[in-house]
DOKOLPA-171298 format. One record per residue (C-alpha): x, y, z negated; residue in three letters. Coordinates in steps of 0.5 Angstrom, whole numbers, plus 500, padded with zeros to 3 digits. Each point is the difference from the previous one (the first is absolute). Example, Ala and Ser with C-alpha at 12.3 -4.5 7.8 and 13.67 -1.06 7.14 Angstrom:
[[525, 491, 484], 'ALA']
[[502, 507, 502], 'SER']
//
This chain:
[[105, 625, 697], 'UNK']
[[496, 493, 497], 'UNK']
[[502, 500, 492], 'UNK']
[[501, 506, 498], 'UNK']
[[505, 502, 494], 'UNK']
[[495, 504, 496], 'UNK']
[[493, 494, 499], 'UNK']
[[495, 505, 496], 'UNK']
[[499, 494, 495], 'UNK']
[[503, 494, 498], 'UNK']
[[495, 494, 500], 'UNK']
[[499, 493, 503], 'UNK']
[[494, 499, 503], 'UNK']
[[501, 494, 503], 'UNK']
[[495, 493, 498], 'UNK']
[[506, 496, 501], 'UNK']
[[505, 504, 495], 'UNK']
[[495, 503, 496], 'UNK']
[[500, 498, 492], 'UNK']
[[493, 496, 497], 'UNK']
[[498, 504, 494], 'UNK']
[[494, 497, 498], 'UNK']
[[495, 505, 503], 'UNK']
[[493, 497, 504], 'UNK']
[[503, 503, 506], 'UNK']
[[507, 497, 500], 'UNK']
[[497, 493, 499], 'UNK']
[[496, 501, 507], 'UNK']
[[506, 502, 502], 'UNK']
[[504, 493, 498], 'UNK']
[[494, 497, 504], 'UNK']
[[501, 504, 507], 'UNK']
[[507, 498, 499], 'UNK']
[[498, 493, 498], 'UNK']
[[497, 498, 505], 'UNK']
[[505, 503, 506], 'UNK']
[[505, 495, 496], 'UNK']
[[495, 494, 499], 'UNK']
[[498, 501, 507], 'UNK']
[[508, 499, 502], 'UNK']
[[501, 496, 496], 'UNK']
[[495, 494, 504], 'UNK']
[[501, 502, 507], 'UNK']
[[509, 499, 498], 'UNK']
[[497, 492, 498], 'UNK']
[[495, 500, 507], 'UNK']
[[502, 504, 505], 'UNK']
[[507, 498, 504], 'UNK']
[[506, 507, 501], 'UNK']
[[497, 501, 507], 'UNK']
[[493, 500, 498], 'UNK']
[[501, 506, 494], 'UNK']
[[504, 504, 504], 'UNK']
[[493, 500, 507], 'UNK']
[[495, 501, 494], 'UNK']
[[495, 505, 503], 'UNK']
[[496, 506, 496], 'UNK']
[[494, 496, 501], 'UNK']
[[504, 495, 497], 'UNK']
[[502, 503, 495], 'UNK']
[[493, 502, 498], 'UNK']
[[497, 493, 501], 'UNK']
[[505, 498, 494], 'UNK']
[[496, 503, 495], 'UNK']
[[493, 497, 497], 'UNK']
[[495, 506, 499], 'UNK']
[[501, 501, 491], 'UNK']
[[508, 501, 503], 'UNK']
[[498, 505, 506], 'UNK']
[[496, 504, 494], 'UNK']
[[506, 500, 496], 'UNK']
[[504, 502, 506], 'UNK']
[[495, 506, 501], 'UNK']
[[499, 503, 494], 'UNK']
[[506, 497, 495], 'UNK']
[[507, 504, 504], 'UNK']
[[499, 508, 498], 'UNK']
[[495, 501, 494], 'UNK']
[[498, 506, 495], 'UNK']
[[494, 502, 497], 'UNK']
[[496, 507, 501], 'UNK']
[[496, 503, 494], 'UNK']
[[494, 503, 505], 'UNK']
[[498, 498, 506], 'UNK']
[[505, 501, 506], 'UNK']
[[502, 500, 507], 'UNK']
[[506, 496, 502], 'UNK']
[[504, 501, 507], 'UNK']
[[504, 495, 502], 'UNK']
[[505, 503, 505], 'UNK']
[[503, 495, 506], 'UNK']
[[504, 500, 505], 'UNK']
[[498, 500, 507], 'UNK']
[[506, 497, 502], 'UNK']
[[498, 493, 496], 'UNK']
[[497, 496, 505], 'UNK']
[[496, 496, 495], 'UNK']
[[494, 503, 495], 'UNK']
[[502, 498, 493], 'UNK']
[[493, 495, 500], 'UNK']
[[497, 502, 494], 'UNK']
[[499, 507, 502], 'UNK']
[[494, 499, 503], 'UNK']
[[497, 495, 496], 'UNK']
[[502, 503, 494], 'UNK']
[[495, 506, 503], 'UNK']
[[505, 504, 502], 'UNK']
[[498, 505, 506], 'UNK']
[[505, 503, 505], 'UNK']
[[500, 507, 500], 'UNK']
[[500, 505, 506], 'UNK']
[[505, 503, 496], 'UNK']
[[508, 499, 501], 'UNK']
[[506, 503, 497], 'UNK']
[[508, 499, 502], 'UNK']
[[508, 499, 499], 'UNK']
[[505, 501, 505], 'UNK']
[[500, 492, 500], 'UNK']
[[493, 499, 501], 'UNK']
[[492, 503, 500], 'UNK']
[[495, 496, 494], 'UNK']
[[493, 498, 501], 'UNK']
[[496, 502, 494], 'UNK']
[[495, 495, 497], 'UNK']
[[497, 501, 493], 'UNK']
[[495, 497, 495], 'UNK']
[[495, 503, 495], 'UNK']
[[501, 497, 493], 'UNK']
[[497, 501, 494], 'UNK']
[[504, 500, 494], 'UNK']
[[504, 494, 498], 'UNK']
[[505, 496, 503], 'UNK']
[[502, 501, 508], 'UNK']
[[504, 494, 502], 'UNK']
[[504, 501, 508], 'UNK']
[[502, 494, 504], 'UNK']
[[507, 498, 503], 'UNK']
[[504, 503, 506], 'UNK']
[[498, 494, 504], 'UNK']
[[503, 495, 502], 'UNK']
[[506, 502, 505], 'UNK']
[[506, 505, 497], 'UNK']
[[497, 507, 502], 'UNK']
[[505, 505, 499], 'UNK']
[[497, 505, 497], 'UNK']
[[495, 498, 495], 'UNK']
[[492, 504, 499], 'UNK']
[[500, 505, 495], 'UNK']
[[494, 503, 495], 'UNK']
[[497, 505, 498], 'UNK']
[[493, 501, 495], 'UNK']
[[496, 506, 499], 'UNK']
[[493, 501, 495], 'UNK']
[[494, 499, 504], 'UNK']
[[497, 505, 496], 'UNK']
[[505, 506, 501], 'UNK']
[[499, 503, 493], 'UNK']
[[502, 493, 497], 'UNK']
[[507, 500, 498], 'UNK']
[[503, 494, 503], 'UNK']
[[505, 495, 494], 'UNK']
[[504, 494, 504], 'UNK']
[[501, 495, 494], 'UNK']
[[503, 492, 500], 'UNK']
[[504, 502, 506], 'UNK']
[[503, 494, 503], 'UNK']
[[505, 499, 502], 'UNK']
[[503, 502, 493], 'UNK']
[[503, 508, 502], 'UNK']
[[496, 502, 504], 'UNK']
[[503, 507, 502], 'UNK']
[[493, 505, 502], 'UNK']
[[501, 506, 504], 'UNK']
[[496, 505, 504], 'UNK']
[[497, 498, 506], 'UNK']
[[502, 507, 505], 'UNK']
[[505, 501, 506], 'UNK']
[[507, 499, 498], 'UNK']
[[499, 495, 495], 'UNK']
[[504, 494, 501], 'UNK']
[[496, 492, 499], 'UNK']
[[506, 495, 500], 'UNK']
[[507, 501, 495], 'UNK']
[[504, 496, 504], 'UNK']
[[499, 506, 506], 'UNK']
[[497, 506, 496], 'UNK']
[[503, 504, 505], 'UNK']
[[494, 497, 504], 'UNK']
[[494, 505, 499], 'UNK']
[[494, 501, 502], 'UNK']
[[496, 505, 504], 'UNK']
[[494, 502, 503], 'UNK']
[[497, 498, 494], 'UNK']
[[492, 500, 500], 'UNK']
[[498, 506, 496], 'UNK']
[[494, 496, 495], 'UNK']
[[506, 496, 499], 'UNK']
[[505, 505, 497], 'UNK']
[[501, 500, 493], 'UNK']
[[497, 493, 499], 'UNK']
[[505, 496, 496], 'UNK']
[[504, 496, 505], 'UNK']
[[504, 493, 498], 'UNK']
[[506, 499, 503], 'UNK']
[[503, 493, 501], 'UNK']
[[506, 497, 504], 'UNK']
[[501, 498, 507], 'UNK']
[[502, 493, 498], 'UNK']
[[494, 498, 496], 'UNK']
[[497, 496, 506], 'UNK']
[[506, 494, 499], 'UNK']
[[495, 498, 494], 'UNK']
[[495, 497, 505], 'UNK']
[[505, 498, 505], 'UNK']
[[499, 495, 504], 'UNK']
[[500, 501, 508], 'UNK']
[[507, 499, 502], 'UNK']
[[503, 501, 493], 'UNK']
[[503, 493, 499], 'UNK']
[[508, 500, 501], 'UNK']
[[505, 495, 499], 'UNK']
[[507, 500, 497], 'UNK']
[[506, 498, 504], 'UNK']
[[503, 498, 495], 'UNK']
[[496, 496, 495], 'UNK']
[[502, 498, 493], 'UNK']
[[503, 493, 497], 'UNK']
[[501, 497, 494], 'UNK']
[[507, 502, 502], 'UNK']
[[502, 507, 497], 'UNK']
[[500, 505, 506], 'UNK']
[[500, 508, 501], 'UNK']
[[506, 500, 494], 'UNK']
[[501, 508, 499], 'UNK']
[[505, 503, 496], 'UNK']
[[498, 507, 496], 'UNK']
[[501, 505, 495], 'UNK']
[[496, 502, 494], 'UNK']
[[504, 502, 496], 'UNK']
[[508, 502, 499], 'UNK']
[[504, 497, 507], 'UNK']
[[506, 498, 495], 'UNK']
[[498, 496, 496], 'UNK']
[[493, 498, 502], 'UNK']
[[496, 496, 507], 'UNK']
[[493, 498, 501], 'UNK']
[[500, 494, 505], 'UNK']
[[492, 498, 504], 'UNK']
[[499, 495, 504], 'UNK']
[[493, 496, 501], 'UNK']
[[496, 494, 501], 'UNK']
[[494, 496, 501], 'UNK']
[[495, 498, 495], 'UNK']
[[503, 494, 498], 'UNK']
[[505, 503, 496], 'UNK']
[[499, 504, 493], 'UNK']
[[506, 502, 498], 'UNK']
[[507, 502, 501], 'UNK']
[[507, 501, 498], 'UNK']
[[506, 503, 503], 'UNK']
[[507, 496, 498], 'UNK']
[[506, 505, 500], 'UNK']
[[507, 501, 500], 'UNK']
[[507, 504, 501], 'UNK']
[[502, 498, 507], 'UNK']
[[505, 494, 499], 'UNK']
[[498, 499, 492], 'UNK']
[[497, 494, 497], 'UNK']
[[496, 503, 495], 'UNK']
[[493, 500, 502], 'UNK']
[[495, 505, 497], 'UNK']
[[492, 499, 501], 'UNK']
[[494, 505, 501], 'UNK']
[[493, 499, 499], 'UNK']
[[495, 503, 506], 'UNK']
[[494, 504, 499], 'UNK']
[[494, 497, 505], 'UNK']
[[495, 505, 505], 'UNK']
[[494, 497, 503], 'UNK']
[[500, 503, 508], 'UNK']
[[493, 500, 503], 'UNK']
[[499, 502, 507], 'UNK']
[[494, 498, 502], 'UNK']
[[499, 500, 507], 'UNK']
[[507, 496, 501], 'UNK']
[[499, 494, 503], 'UNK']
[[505, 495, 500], 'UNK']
[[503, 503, 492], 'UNK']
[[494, 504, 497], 'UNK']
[[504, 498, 493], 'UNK']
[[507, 501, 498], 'UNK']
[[505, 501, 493], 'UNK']
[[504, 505, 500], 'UNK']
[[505, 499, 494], 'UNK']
[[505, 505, 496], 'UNK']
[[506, 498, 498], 'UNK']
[[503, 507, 495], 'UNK']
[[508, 499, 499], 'UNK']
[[503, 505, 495], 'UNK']
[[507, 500, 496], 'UNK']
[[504, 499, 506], 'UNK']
[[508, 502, 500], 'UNK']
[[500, 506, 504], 'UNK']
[[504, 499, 507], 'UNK']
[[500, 492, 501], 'UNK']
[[497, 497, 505], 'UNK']
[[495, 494, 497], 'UNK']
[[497, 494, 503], 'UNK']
[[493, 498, 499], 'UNK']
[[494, 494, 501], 'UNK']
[[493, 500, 501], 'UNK']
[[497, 495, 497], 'UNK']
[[498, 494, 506], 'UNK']
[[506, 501, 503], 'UNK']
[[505, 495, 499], 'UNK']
[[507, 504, 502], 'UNK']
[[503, 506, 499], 'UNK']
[[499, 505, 506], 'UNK']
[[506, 504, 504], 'UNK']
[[494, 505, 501], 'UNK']
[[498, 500, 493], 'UNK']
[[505, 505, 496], 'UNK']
[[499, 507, 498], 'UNK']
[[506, 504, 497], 'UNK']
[[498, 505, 494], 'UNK']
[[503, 508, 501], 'UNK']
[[507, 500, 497], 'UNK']
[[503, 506, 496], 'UNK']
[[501, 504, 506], 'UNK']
[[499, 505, 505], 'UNK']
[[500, 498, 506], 'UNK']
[[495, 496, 504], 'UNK']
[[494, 499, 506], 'UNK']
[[493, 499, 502], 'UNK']
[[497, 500, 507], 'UNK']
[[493, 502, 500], 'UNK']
[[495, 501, 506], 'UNK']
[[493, 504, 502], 'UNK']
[[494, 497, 502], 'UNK']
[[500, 491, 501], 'UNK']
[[494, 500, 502], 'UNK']
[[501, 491, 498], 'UNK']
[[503, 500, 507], 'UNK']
[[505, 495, 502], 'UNK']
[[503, 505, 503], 'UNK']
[[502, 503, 494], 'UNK']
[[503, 493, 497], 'UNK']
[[505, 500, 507], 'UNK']
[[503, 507, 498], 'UNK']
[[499, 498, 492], 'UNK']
[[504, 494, 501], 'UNK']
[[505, 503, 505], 'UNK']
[[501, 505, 494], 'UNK']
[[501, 495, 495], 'UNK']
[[504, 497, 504], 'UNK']
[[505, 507, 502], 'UNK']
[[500, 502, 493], 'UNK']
[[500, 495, 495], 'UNK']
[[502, 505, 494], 'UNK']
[[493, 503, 500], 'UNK']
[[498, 499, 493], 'UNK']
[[493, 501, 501], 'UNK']
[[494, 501, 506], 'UNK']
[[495, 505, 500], 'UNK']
[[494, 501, 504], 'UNK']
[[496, 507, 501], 'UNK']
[[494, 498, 500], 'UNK']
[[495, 497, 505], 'UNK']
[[504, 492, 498], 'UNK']
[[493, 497, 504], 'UNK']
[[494, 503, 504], 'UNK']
[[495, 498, 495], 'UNK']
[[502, 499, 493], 'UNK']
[[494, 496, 498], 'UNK']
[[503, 494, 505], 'UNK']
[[503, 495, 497], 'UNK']
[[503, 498, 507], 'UNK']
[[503, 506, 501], 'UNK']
[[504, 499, 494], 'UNK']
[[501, 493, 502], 'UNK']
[[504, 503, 506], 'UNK']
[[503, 505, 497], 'UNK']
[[503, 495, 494], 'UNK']
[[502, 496, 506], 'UNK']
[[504, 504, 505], 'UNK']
[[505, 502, 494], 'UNK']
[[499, 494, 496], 'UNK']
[[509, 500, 500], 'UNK']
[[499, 506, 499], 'UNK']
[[496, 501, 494], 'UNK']
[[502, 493, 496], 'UNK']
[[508, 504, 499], 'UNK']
[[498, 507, 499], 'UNK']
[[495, 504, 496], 'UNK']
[[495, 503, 505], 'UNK']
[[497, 506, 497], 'UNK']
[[494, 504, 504], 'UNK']
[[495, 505, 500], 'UNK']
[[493, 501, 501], 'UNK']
[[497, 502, 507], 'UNK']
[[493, 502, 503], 'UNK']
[[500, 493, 503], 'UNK']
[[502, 496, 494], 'UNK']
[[494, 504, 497], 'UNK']
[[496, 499, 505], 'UNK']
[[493, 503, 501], 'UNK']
[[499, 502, 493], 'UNK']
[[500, 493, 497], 'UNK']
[[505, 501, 496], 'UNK']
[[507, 497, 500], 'UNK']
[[499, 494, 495], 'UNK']
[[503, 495, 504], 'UNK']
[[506, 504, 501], 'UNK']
[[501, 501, 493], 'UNK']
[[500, 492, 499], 'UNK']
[[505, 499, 505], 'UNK']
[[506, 504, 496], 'UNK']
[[502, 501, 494], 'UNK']
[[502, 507, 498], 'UNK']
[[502, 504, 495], 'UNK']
[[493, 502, 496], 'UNK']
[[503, 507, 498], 'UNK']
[[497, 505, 504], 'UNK']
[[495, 505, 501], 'UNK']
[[493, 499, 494], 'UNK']
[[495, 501, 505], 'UNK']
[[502, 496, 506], 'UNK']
[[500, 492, 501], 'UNK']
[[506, 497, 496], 'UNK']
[[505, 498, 505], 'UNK']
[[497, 505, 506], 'UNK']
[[505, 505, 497], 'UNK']
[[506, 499, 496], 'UNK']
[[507, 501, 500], 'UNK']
[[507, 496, 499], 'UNK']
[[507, 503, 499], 'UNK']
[[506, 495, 504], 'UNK']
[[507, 502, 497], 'UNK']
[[501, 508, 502], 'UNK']
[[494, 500, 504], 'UNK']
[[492, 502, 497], 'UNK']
[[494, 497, 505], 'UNK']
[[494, 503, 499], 'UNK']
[[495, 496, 504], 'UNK']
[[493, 503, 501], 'UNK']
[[493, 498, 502], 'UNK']
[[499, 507, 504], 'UNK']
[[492, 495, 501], 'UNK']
[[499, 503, 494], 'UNK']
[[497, 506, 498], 'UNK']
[[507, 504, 500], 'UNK']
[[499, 506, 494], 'UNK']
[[499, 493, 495], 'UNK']
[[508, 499, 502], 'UNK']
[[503, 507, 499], 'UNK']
[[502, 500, 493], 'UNK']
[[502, 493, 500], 'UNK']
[[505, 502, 506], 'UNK']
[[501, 505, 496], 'UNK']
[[503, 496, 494], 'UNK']
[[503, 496, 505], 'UNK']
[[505, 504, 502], 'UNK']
[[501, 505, 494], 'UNK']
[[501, 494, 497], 'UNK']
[[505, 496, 504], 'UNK']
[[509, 500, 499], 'UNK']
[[500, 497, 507], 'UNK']
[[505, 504, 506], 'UNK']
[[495, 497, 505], 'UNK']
[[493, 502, 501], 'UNK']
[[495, 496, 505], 'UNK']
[[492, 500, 501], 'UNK']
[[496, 496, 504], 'UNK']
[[494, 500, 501], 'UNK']
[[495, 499, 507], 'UNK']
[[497, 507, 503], 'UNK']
[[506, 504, 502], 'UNK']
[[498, 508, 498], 'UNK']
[[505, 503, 507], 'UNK']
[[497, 497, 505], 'UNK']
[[498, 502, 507], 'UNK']
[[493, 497, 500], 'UNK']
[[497, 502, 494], 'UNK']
[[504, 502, 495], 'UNK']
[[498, 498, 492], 'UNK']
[[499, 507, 498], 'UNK']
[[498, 498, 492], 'UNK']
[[506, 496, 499], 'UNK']
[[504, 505, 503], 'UNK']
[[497, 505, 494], 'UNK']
[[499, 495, 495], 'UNK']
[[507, 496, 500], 'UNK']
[[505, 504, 505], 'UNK']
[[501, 505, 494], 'UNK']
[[502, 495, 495], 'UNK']
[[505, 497, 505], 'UNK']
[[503, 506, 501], 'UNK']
[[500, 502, 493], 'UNK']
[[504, 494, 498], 'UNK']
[[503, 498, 508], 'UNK']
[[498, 494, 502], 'UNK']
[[505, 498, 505], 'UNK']
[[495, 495, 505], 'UNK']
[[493, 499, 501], 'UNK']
[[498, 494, 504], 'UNK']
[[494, 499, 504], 'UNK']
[[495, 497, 505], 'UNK']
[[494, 500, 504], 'UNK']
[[501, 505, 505], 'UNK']
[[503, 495, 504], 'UNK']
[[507, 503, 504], 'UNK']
[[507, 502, 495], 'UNK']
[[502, 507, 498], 'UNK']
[[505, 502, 496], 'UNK']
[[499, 508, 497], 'UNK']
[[506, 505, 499], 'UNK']
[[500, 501, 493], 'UNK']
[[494, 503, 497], 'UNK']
[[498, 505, 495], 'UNK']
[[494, 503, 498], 'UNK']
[[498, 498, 507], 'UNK']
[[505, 503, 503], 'UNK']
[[507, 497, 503], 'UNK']
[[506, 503, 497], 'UNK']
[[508, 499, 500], 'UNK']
[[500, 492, 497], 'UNK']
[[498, 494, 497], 'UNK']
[[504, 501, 494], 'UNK']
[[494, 507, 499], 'UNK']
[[494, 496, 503], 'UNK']
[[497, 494, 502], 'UNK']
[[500, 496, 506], 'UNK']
[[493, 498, 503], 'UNK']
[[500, 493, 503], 'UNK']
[[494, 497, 503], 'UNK']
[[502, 492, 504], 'UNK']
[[497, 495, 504], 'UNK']
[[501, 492, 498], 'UNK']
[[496, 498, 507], 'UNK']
[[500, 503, 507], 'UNK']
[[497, 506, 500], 'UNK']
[[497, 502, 506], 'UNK']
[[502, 505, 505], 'UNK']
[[496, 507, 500], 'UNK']
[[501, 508, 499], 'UNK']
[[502, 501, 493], 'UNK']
[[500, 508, 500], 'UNK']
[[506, 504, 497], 'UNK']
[[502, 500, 492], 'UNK']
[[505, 506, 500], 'UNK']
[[503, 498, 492], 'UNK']
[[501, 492, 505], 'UNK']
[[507, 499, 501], 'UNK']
[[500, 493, 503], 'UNK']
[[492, 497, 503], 'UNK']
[[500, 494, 504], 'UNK']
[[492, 499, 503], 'UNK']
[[502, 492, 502], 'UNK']
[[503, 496, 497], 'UNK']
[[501, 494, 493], 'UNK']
[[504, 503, 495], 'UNK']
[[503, 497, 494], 'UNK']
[[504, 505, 494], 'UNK']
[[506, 498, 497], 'UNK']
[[502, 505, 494], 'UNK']
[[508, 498, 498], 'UNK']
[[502, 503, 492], 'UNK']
[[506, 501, 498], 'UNK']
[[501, 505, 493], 'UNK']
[[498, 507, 503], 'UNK']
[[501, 498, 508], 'UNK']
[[493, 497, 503], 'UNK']
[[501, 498, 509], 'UNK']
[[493, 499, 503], 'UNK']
[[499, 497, 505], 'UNK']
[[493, 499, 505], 'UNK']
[[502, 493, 504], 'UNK']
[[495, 498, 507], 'UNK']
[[498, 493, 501], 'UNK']
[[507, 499, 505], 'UNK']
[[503, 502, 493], 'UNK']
[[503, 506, 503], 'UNK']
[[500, 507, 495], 'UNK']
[[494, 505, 502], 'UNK']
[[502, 504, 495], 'UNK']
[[505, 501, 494], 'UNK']
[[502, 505, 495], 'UNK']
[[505, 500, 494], 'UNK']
[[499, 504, 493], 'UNK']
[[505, 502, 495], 'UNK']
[[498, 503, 493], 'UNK']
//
């Protein structure tokens, strides 16, 4: 599988995302990325939406005067070698366009080639005396899978050091057969490499790398542009559900600030939060390239009351703006989904859902929200198919592959929400954490990230807790028919079984499945001694063979489901329900 759980580093290489130290390489670095955003910036106030959306590679290319090209050239991945150097700049054959300062850089192709089991690379080097090696862009287009690097001594008694590497991070291992070359997919390993390159050091990178320069067929609009008028209204928690909520909601840029008006339903006494503000940029959206993002944190709220709340630039207050706080028992629901996918077949069943079980206290996503987590317009969409949905309940999600998308990281999903920051140190403040909802501990985890980090801190969670109930999501199922997570199920498995988690809810495999209780990777006699394994789609899934699980107790290979999860005291009931609101699946709990 693409994302693998167990990233052999963590690191940001991306220029977009990468932080600006005051170095002389990562100021070139601000230039290459200047210049994309100047260059986008002009044809936004020359070029009409049809006219961006036909530009060509040529076109693209004729934008840049030569001292720009130059930059693009030799300003996108630098370091400096301290003895003479042989670069090699491994491309792949599929990529229909030669990066253009290859060879006018000097560069010279080669009769060697090497591969993985998506493509075979072309080989093109270039002798450098010491000091600084500057390489260009990916090109204009968005190839998927961007050029890598390997450097060797002109002179093999020489020891090679790499130095100034930017972007800042760089992750340097050995060039050699089994050596992986992007960490969003290091599964993905070379072989057939050329024997006078093995041993070299090899500089890895991200597949995404190439939206930097992104030109041709890049430019996308939104369907649901924004307004001075506040829109996207979006209820969360980061902290306690019984006396807190956050409330989001965006606008145009003509609006700097916010406020949230409050108050207990059928009260006059009205109370008023301030908002933090967030700038949004996506770049290559063309019709609302700029956004405020603003939230709004509510705190000492009453416990089991239901309050009714006010943006401000709204003049009334809304049917569709309440949220009610956990009350002091333990009895509720929530409905949660697999993969969304921003499709508006998921708002049909969403909202049928929300429609059928109006006491779901909170909605749940697995993982796989939209198709690409660095489009904004995918949020948009996503936003707007639930927006009666989102505006009454608190929607608490979890990370996939896609929401982090090609390795580019997963910031624009982290400004979407508010979540509690209390999870694991080592991992992205938000991607993983934990709420605990009346009798019930959720432990929502971002399985993008390097799984090992999270152990000790699911660990803690657990051992820790009072709850009855016990439940985890997070997006890659580690029992399934495809391709099983074997590094979850050494990593997380035991400590699930150890302190019985009763739930794990996942995705991305596309089809639904529910296992018999689990225990140390065996089925055994009930749920009350392991765990239910369950994987959901929130999209149509496609018709296919889906092999055989022998630990499966109910597997549909087509079909859109949604979960909904009804607590009351020590009894759970579960129920999987299609998109004719007919139950798939069902089972009841008793502790």
């Amino acid at each position: 599988m693409e994302f693998k759980n167990s990233l052999k580093v963590l690191l940001v290489i991306v220029a977009g995302v990468a932080l600006v130290s005051c170095s002389e390489k990562q100021q070139a670095e601000v230039t290459v990325k200047q210049i994309i955003s100047d260059k986008v910036t002009g044809l936004y106030q020359t070029k009409t939406h049809e006219e961006l959306e036909a530009i060509s590679y040529d076109q693209a290319f004729n934008m840049f005067s030569e001292e720009e090209r130059q930059v693009l050239a030799t300003g996108h991945w630098m370091f400096d070698v301290n003895v003479p150097a042989v670069v090699s700049v491994m491309r792949s054959k599929k990529q229909k366009i030669v990066p253009f300062w290859l060879a006018s850089e000097g560069f010279k192709r080669t009769n060697m080639t090497l591969q993985n089991e998506m493509t075979e690379y072309e080989i093109w080097q270039k002798r450098f005396d010491a000091g600084k090696v500057g390489l260009g862009i990916n090109g204009f287009e968005n190839y998927g899978l961007h050029y890598f690097v390997c450097v060797g001594p002109q002179n093999k008694t020489d020891k090679l050091e790499l130095s100034n590497l930017h972007p800042a991070n760089q992750y340097v291992g050995v060039m050699d057969n089994g050596a992986f070359t992007y960490h969003d997919w290091d599964e993905l390993v070379l072989f057939d490499v050329p024997e006078e390159l093995k041993g070299q050091q090899l500089l890895t990178t991200v597949r995404g790398r190439g939206t930097e320069s992104h030109f041709v067929g890049a430019f996308r609009k939104t369907a649901f542009p924004s307004s001075e008028k506040p829109d996207q209204v979006m209820l969360t928690w980061s902290d306690d559900p019984a006396t807190t909520i956050d409330i989001q909601w965006r606008t145009n840029t003509t609006v700097e600030t916010g406020t949230v008006n409050y108050r207990l339903s059928g009260s006059n006494e009205v109370s008023t939060v301030e908002a933090d503000k967030f700038v949004m940029e996506d770049l290559l959206l063309m019709n609302d390239r700029y956004i405020h993002r603003f939230t709004a944190q509510l705190k000492n709220l009453i416990p089991g009351k239901t309050y009714e709340y006010k943006i401000s630039g709204q003049s009334n207050w809304s049917e569709k703006q309440t949220f009610s706080t956990a009350a002091n028992n333990d009895s509720f629901s929530f409905i949660w989904f697999g993969d969304t996918h921003h499709s508006p077949e998921w708002g049909e069943i969403a909202n049928a859902a929300f429609n059928a079980h109006p006491d779901a206290a909170f909605y749940s996503i697995a993982g796989d929200q939209v198709s690409d987590g660095l489009y904004r317009n995918q949020w948009d969409d996503l936003f707007g198919f639930s927006s009666a949905i989102i505006s009454q309940r608190p929607f608490m999600n979890v990370i996939g592959n896609h929401d982090n998308r090609a390795g580019l990281g997963a910031w624009m999903f982290r400004e979407m929400y508010s979540y509690p920051k209390n999870g694991p140190k080592d991992v992205h403040k938000e991607h993983t954490y934990s709420f605990t909802y009346k009798n019930a501990l959720f432990l929502m985890i971002d399985a993008t990230a390097k799984d090992e980090l999270q152990t000790a801190w699911i660990e803690d969670q657990l051992k820790n807790t009072e709850a009855t109930w016990k439940f985890a999501f997070f997006h890659f199922p580690p029992y399934n028919w495809e391709e099983p997570y074997f590094n979850i199920q050494k990593e997380w498995i035991p400590v699930f079984d150890k302190y019985h988690v009763d739930m794990v809810f996942s995705g991305h495999i596309h089809y639904y499945m529910r296992s018999n209780p689990m225990k140390a990777g065996e089925v055994v006699d009930s749920y009350n001694n392991g765990t239910a394994y369950i994987i959901s789609i929130g999209i149509n899934s496609r018709s296919r063979d889906i092999g055989e699980e022998p630990y499966a107790a109910v597997r549909k290979a087509e079909g859109q489901f949604y979960q909904y999860l009804k607590i009351e005291g020590n009894e759970l009931k579960y129920s999987a329900i299609d998109a004719d609101n007919k139950i798939i699946d069902s089972i009841h709990i008793k502790k």
